[in-house]
PAKE-286657 format. One record per residue (C-alpha): x, y, z; residue number from 1. Coordinates in Angstrom, 2 decimals. Layout:
% residues N
<site c1="X" c2="Y" c3="Z" resi="NUM"/>
...
//
This chain:
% residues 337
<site c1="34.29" c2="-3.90" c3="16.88" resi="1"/>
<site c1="34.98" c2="-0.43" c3="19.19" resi="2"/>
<site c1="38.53" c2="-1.23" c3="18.17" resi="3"/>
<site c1="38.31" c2="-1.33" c3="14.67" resi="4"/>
<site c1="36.26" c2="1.74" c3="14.38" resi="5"/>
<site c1="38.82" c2="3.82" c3="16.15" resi="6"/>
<site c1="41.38" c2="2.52" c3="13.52" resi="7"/>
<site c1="38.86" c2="3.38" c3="10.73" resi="8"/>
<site c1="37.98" c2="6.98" c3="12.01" resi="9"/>
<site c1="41.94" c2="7.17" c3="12.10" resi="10"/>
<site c1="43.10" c2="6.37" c3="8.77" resi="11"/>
<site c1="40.06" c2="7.94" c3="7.61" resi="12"/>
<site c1="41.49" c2="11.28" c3="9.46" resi="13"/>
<site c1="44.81" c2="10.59" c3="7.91" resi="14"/>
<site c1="43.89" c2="10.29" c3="4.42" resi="15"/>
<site c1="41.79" c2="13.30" c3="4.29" resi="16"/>
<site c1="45.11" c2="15.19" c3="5.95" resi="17"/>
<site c1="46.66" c2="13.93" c3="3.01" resi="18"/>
<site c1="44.79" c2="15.21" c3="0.18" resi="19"/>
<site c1="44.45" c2="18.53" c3="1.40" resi="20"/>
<site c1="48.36" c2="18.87" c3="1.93" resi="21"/>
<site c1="48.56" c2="17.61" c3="-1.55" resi="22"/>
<site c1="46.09" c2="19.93" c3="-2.73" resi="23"/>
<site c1="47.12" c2="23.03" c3="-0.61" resi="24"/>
<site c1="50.86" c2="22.63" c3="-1.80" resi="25"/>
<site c1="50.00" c2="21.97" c3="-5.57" resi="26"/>
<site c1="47.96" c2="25.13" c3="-5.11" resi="27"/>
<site c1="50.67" c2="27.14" c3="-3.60" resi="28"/>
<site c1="52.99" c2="26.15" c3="-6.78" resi="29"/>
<site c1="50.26" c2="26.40" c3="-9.78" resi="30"/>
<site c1="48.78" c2="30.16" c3="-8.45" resi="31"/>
<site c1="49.80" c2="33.38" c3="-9.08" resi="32"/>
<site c1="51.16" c2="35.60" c3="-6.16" resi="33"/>
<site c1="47.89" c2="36.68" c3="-4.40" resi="34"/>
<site c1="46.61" c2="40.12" c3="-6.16" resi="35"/>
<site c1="46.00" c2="41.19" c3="-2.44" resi="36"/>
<site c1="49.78" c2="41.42" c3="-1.52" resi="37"/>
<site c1="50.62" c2="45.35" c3="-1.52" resi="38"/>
<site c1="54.27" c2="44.00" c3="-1.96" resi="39"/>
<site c1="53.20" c2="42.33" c3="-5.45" resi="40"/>
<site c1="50.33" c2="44.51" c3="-6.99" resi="41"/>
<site c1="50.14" c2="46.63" c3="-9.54" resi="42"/>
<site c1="48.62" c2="49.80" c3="-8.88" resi="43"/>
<site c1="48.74" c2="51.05" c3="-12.48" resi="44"/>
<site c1="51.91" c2="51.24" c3="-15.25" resi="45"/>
<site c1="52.95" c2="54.24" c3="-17.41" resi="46"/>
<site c1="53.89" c2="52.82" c3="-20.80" resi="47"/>
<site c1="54.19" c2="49.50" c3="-19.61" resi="48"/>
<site c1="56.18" c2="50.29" c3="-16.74" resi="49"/>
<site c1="54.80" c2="48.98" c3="-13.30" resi="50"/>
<site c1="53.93" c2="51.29" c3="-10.23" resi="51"/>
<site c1="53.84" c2="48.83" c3="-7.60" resi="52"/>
<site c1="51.12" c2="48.70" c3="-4.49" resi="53"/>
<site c1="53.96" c2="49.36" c3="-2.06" resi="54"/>
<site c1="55.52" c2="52.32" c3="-4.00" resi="55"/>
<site c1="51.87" c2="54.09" c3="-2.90" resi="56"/>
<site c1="51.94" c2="52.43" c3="0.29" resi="57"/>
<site c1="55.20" c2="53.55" c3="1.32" resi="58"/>
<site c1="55.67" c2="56.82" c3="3.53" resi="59"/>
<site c1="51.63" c2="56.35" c3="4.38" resi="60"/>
<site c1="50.89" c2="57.14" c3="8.42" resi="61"/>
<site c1="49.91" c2="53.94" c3="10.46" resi="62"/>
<site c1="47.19" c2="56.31" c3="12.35" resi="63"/>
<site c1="44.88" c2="56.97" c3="9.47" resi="64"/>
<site c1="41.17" c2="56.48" c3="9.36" resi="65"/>
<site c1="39.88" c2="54.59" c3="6.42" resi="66"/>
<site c1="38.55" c2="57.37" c3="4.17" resi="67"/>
<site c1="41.29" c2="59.51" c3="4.91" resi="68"/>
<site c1="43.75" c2="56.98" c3="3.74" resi="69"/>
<site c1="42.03" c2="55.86" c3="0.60" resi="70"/>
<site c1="42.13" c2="59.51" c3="-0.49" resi="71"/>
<site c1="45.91" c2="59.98" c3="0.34" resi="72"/>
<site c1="46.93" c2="56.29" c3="-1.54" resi="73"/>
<site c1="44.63" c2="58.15" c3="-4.42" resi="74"/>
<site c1="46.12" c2="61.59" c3="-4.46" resi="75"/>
<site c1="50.07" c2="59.60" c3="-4.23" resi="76"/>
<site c1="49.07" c2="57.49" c3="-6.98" resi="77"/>
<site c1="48.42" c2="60.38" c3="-9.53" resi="78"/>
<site c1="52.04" c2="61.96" c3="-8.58" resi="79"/>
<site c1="53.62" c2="58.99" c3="-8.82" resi="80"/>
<site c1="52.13" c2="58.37" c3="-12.42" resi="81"/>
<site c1="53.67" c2="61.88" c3="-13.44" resi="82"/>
<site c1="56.61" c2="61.78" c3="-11.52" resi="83"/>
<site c1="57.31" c2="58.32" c3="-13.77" resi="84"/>
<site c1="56.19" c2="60.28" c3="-17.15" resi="85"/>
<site c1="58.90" c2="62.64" c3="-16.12" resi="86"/>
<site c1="61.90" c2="60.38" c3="-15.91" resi="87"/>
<site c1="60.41" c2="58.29" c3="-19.03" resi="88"/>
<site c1="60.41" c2="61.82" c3="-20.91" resi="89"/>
<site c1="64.16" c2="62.94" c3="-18.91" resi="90"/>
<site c1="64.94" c2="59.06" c3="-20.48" resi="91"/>
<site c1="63.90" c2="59.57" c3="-23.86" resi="92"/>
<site c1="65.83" c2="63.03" c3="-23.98" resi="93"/>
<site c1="69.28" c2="61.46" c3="-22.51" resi="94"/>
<site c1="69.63" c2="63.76" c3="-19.40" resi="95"/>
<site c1="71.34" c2="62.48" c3="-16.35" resi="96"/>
<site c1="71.95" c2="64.30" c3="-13.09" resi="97"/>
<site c1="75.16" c2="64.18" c3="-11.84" resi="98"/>
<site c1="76.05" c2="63.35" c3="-8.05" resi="99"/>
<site c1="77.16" c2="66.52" c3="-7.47" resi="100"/>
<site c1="73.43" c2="68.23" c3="-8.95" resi="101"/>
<site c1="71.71" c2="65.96" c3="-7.06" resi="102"/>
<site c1="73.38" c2="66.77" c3="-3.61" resi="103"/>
<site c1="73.01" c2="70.90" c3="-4.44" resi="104"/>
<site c1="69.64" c2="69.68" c3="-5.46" resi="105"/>
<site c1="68.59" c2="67.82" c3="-2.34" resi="106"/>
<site c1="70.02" c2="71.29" c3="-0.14" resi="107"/>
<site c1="68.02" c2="73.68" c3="-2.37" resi="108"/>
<site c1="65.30" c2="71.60" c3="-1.74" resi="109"/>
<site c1="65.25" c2="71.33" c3="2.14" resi="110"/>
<site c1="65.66" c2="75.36" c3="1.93" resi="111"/>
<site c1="62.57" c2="75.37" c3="-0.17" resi="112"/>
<site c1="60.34" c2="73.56" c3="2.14" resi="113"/>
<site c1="61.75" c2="75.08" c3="5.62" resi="114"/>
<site c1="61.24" c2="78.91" c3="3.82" resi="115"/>
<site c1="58.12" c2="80.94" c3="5.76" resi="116"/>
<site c1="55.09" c2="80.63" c3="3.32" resi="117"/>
<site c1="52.15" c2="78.15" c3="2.92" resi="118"/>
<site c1="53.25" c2="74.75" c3="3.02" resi="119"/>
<site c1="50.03" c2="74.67" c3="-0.16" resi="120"/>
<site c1="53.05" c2="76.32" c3="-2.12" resi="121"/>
<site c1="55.97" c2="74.17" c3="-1.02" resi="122"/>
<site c1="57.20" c2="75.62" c3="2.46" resi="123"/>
<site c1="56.44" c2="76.27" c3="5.82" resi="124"/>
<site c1="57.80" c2="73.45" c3="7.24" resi="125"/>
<site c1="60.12" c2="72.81" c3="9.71" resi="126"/>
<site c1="62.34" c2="70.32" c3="8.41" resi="127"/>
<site c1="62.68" c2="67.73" c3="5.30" resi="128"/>
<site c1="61.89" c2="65.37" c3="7.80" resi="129"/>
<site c1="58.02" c2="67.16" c3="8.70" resi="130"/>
<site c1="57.60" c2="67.48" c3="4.62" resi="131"/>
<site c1="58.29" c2="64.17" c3="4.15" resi="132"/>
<site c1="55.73" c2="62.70" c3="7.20" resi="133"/>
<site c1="52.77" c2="65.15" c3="6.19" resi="134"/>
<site c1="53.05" c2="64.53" c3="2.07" resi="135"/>
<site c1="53.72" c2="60.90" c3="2.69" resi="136"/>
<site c1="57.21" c2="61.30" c3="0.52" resi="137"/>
<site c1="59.56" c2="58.69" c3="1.13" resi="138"/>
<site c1="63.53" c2="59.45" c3="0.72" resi="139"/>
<site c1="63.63" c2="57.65" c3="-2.80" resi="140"/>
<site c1="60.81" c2="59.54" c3="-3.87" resi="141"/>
<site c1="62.10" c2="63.16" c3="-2.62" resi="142"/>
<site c1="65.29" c2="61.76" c3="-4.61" resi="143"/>
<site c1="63.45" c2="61.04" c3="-7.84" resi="144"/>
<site c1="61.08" c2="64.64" c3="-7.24" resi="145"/>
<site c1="64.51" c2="66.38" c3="-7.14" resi="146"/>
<site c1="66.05" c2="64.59" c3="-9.82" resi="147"/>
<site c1="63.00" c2="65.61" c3="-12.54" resi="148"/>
<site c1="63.69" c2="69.29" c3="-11.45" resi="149"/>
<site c1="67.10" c2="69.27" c3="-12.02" resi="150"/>
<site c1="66.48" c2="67.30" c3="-14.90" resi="151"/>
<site c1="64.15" c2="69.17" c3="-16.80" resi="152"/>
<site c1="66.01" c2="72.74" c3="-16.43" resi="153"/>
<site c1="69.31" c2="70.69" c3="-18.13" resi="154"/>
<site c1="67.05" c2="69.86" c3="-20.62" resi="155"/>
<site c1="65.90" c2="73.79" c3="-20.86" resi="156"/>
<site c1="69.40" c2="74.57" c3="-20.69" resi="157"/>
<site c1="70.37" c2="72.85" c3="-23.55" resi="158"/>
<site c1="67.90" c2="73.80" c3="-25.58" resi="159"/>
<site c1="68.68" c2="77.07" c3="-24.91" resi="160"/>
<site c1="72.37" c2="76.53" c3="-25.75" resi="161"/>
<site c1="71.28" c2="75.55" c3="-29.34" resi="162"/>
<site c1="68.80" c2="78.26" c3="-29.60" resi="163"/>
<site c1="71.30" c2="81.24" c3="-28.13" resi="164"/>
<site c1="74.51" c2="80.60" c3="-30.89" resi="165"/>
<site c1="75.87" c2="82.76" c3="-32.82" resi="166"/>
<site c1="74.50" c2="81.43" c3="-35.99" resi="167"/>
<site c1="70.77" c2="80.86" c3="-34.08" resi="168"/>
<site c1="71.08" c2="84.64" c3="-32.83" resi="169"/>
<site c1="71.66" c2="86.05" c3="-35.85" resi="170"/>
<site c1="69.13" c2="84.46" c3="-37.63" resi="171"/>
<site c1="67.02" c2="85.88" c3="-34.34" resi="172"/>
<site c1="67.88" c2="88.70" c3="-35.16" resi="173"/>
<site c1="67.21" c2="89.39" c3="-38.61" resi="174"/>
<site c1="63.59" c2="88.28" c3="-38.37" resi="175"/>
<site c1="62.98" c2="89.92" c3="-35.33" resi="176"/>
<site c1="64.35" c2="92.90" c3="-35.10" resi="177"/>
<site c1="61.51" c2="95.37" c3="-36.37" resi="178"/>
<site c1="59.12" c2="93.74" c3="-33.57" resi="179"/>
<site c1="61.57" c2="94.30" c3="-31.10" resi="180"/>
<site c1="62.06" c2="98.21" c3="-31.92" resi="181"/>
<site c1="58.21" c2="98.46" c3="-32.00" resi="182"/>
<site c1="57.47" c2="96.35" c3="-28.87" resi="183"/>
<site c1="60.55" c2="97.71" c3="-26.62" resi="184"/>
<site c1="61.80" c2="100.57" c3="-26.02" resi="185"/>
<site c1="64.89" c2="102.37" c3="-23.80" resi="186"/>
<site c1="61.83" c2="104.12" c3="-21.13" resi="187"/>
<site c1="62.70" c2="107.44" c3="-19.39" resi="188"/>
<site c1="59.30" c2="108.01" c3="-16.82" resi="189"/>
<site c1="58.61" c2="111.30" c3="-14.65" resi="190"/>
<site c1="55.90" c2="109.84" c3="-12.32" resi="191"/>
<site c1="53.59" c2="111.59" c3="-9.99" resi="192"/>
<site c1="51.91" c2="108.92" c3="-8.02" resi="193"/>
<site c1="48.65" c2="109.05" c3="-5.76" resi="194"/>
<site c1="49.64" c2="107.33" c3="-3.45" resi="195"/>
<site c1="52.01" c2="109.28" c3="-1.93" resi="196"/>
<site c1="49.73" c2="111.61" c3="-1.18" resi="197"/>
<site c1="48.44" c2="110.59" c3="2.52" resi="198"/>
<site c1="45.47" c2="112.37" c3="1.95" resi="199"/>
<site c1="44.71" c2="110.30" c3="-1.44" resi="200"/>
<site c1="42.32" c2="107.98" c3="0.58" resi="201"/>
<site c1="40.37" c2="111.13" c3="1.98" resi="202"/>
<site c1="40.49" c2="113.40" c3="-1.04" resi="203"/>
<site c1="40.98" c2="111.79" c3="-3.65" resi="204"/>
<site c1="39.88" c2="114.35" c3="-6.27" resi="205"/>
<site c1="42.15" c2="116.87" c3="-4.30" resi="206"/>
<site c1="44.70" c2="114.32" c3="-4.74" resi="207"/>
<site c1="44.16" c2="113.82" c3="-8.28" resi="208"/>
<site c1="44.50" c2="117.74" c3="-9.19" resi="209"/>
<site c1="47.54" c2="118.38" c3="-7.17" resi="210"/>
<site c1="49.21" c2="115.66" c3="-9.01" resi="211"/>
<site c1="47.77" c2="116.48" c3="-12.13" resi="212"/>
<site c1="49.31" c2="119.89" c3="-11.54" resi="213"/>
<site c1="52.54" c2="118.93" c3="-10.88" resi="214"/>
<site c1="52.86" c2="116.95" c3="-13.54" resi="215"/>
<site c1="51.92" c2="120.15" c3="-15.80" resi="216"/>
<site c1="55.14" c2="122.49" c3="-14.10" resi="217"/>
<site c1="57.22" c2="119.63" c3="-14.69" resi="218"/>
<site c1="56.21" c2="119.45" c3="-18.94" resi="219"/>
<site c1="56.31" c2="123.29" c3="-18.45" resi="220"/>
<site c1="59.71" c2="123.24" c3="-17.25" resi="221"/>
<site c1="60.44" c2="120.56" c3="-20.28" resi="222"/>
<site c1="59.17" c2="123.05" c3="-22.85" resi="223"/>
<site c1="61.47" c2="125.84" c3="-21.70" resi="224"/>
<site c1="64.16" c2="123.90" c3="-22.04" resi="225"/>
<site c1="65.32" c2="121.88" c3="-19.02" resi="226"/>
<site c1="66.48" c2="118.35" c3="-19.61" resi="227"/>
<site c1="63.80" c2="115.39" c3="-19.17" resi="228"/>
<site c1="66.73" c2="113.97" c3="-17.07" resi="229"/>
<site c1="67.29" c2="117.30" c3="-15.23" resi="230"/>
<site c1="63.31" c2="117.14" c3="-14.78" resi="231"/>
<site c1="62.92" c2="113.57" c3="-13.52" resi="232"/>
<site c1="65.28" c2="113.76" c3="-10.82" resi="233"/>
<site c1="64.54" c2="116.77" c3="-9.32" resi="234"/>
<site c1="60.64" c2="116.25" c3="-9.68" resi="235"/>
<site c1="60.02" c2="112.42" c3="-10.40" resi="236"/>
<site c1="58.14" c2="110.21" c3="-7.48" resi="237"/>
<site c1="59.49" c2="107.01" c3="-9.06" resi="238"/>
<site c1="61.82" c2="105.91" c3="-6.48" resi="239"/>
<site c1="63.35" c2="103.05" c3="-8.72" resi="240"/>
<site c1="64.01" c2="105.86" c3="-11.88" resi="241"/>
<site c1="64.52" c2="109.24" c3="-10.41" resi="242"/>
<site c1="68.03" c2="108.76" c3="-8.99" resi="243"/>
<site c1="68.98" c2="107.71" c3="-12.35" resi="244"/>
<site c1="67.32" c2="110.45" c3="-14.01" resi="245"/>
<site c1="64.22" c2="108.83" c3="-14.69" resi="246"/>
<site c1="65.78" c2="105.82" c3="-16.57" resi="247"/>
<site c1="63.43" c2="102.64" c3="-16.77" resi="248"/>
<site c1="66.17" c2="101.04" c3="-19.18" resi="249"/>
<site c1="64.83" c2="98.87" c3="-21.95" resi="250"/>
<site c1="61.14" c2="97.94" c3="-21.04" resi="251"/>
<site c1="58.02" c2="96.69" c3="-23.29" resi="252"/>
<site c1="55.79" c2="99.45" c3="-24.19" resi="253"/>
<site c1="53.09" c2="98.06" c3="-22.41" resi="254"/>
<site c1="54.66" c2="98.46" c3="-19.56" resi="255"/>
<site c1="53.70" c2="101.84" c3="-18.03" resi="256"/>
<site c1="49.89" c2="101.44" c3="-19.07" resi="257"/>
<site c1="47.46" c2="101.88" c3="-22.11" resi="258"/>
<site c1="48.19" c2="105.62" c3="-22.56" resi="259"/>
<site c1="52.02" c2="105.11" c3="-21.82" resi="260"/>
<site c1="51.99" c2="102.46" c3="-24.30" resi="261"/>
<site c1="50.13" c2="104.16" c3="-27.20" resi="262"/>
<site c1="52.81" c2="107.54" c3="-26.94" resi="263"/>
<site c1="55.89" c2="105.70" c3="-26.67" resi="264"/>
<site c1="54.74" c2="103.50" c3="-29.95" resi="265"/>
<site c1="53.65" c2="107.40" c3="-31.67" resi="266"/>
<site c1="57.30" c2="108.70" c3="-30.11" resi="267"/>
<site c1="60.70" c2="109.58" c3="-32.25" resi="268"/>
<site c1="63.66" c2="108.61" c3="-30.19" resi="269"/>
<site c1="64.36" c2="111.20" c3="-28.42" resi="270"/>
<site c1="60.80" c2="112.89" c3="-28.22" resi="271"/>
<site c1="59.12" c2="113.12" c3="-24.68" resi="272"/>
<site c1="54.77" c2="113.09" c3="-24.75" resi="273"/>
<site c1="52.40" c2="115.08" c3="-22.64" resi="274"/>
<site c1="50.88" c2="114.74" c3="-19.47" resi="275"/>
<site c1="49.44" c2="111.39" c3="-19.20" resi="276"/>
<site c1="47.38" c2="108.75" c3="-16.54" resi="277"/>
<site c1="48.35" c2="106.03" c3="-15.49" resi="278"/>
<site c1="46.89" c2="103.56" c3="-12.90" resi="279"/>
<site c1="49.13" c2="105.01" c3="-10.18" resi="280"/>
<site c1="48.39" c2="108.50" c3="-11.22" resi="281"/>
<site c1="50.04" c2="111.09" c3="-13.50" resi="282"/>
<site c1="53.34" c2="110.60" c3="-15.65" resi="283"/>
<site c1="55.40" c2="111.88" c3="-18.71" resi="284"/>
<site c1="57.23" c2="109.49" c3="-20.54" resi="285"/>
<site c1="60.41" c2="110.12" c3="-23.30" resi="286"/>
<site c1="61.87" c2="107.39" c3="-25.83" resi="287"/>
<site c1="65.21" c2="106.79" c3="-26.54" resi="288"/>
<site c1="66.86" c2="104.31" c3="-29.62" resi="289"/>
<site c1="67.76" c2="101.16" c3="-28.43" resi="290"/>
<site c1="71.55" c2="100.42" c3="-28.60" resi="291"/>
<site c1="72.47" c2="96.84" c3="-30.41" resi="292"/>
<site c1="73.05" c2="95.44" c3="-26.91" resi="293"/>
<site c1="69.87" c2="96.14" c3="-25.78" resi="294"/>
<site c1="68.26" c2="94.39" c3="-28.91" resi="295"/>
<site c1="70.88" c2="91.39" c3="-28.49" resi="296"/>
<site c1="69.44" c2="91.47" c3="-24.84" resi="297"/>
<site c1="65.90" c2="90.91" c3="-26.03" resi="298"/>
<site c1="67.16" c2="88.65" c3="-28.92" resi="299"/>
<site c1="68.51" c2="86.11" c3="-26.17" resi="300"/>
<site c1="66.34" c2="86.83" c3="-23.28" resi="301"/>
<site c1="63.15" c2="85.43" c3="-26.23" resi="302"/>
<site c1="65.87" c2="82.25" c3="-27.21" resi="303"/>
<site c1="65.17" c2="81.29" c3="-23.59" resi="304"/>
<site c1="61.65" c2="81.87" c3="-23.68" resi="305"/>
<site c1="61.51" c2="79.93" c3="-26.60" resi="306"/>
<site c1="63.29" c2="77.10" c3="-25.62" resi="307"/>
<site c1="61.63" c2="76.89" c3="-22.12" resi="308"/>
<site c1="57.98" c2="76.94" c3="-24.45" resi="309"/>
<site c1="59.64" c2="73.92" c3="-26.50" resi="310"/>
<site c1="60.23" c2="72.15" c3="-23.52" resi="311"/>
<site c1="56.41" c2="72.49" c3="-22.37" resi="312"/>
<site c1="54.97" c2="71.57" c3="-25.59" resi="313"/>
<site c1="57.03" c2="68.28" c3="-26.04" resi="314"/>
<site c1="56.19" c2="67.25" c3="-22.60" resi="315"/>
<site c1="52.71" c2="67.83" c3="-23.26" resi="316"/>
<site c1="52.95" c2="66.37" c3="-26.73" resi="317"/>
<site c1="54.45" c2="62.67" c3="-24.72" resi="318"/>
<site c1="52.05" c2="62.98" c3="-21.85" resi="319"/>
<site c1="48.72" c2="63.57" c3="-24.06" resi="320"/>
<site c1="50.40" c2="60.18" c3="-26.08" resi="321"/>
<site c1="51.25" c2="58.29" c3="-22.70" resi="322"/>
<site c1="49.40" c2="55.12" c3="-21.94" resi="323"/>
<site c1="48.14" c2="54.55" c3="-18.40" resi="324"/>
<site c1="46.33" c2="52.03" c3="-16.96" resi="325"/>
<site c1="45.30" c2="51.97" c3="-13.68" resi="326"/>
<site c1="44.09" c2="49.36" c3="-11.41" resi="327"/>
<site c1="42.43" c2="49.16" c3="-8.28" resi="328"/>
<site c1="43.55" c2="50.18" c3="-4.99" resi="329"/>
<site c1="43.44" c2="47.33" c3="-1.98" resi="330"/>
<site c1="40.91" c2="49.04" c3="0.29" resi="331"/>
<site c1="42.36" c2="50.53" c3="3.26" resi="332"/>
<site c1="41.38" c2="48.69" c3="6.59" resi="333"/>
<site c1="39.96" c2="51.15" c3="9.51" resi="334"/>
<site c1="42.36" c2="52.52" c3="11.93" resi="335"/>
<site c1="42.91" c2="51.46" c3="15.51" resi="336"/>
<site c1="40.89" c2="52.94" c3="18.16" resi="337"/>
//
């Protein structure tokens, strides 16, 4: 009787062994790949296109505490969500970056990061290597940074190209001309400035009057006759324009302040104004015509402006159309102690 019970409780044992190797290994061929795997999930797609668990996950520091971690796998998530609407847009424009661009790219980059400043602003570091540990950027990922970069200024450049030929120009040109000649305007500046005064900060109303006075010989010496260039480098304070005779070359009339602004829009070529203020203290200012190069300058100088604006606003335009859809994060487990 003992002996049969044994065998009993044994192929009892057996058969229940069995079933659940039956059951565990249909399981393991019927189910999905567990949503838990970081290798497998998907933490969110751009336009159908999957950013996996492990893209996030990769670069991350073993030594992080829960909360701190979360945030990071967060804060990596959003750039790697842009980073893809990047190359999707780079895609949908045709631009590749050639072998060479991407090795110049990769050295301009390390410079970036290892230049003094705040590493906030994209330097300060000592080496790719520290940049890479502290922003959690893997190699592919510094790759694919560099690559939009490079990428979107080819895609400036060419529109740029279009908008800056000789048909585009001269089209420019002929619509624009009359706001350039109002807006710019070949500057010629005799400056007397506060500040180099060292008693400014003690006397600044004594300060204020000797300048102001100065700048009155130097429009008396104007009316009698002397040359505004004569003037402006024998009595100018503008380091930059008084060793070339108070030339400012072709500026925007804004440039030099409100009063400097409204005389040199009032101004014939040619014609100098009174004694004006400025935020840096007292100044006379003379206009001159702008030569066709100049204009041309300003012509092509707004082409790039332009086409770097176009570039912006079609970005936008595909990012405020992009469809993301993002998924949950696997909760970060505590680090060691």
């Amino acid at each position: 009787m003992k002996v049969r019970y044994i065998i009993a409780s044994g192929l009892i044992v057996l058969l229940i062994a069995l079933i659940w190797s039956r059951t565990d290994k249909a399981a393991s061929t019927t189910q999905p790949k567990s949503t838990t795997d970081p290798a497998g999930k998907v933490a969110a797609s751009v336009n159908g296109e999957p950013i996996y668990e492990s893209e996030v996950m990769a670069g991350m520091p073993d030594d992080a505490f829960q909360d701190q971690l979360d945030d990071m796998k967060k804060g990596k998530l959003k750039r790697l969500i842009e980073e893809t609407v990047q190359v999707q847009f780079l895609k949908a424009h045709k631009i590749t970056v050639s072998d060479d661009e991407m090795a110049k790219g990769l050295k301009d980059f390390e410079a970036m990061v290892k230049t003094p400043g705040c590493p906030c602003c994209g330097g300060g570091y000592e080496n790719l290597d520290q940049f890479m540990k502290i922003n959690c950027f893997p190699m592919a990922e510094v790759r694919r940074r560099v690559s939009c970069d490079i990428g979107m200024k080819l895609y400036i450049e060419r529109l740029t190209k279009e908008q800056t030929s000789p048909e585009a120009l001269a089209d420019a040109l002929k619509k624009n001309r009359a706001k350039i000649e109002l807006d710019r305007v070949e500057g010629y500046l005799i400056s007397f400035e506060y500040s180099r005064d060292p008693e400014y900060y003690k006397d600044e109303k004594g300060v204020q009057a000797k300048k102001g006075k100065l700048a009155d010989d130097a429009l008396a010496r104007l009316k009698k006759g002397d040359s505004f260039e004569k003037v402006a480098k024998e009595m100018s304070e503008d380091e930059t324009s008084a060793p070339k005779s108070g030339a400012l070359g072709c500026i925007r009339a804004d440039f030099l302040g409100p009063e400097a602004e409204q005389a040199f829009r009032k101004l014939e070529p040619g014609a100098y104004s009174g004694v004006l203020k400025a935020p840096w203290g007292r100044c006379i200012v003379m206009r001159k015509k702008l030569t066709e190069e100049e204009i041309m300058s300003v012509v092509k100088e707004q082409a790039k402006s332009s086409a770097e604006d176009q570039a912006y606003q079609e970005f936008k335009t595909m990012r405020e159309r992009t469809k993301i859809q993002e998924g949950s994060l696997t909760a970060s487990a505590s680090a060691p102690l």
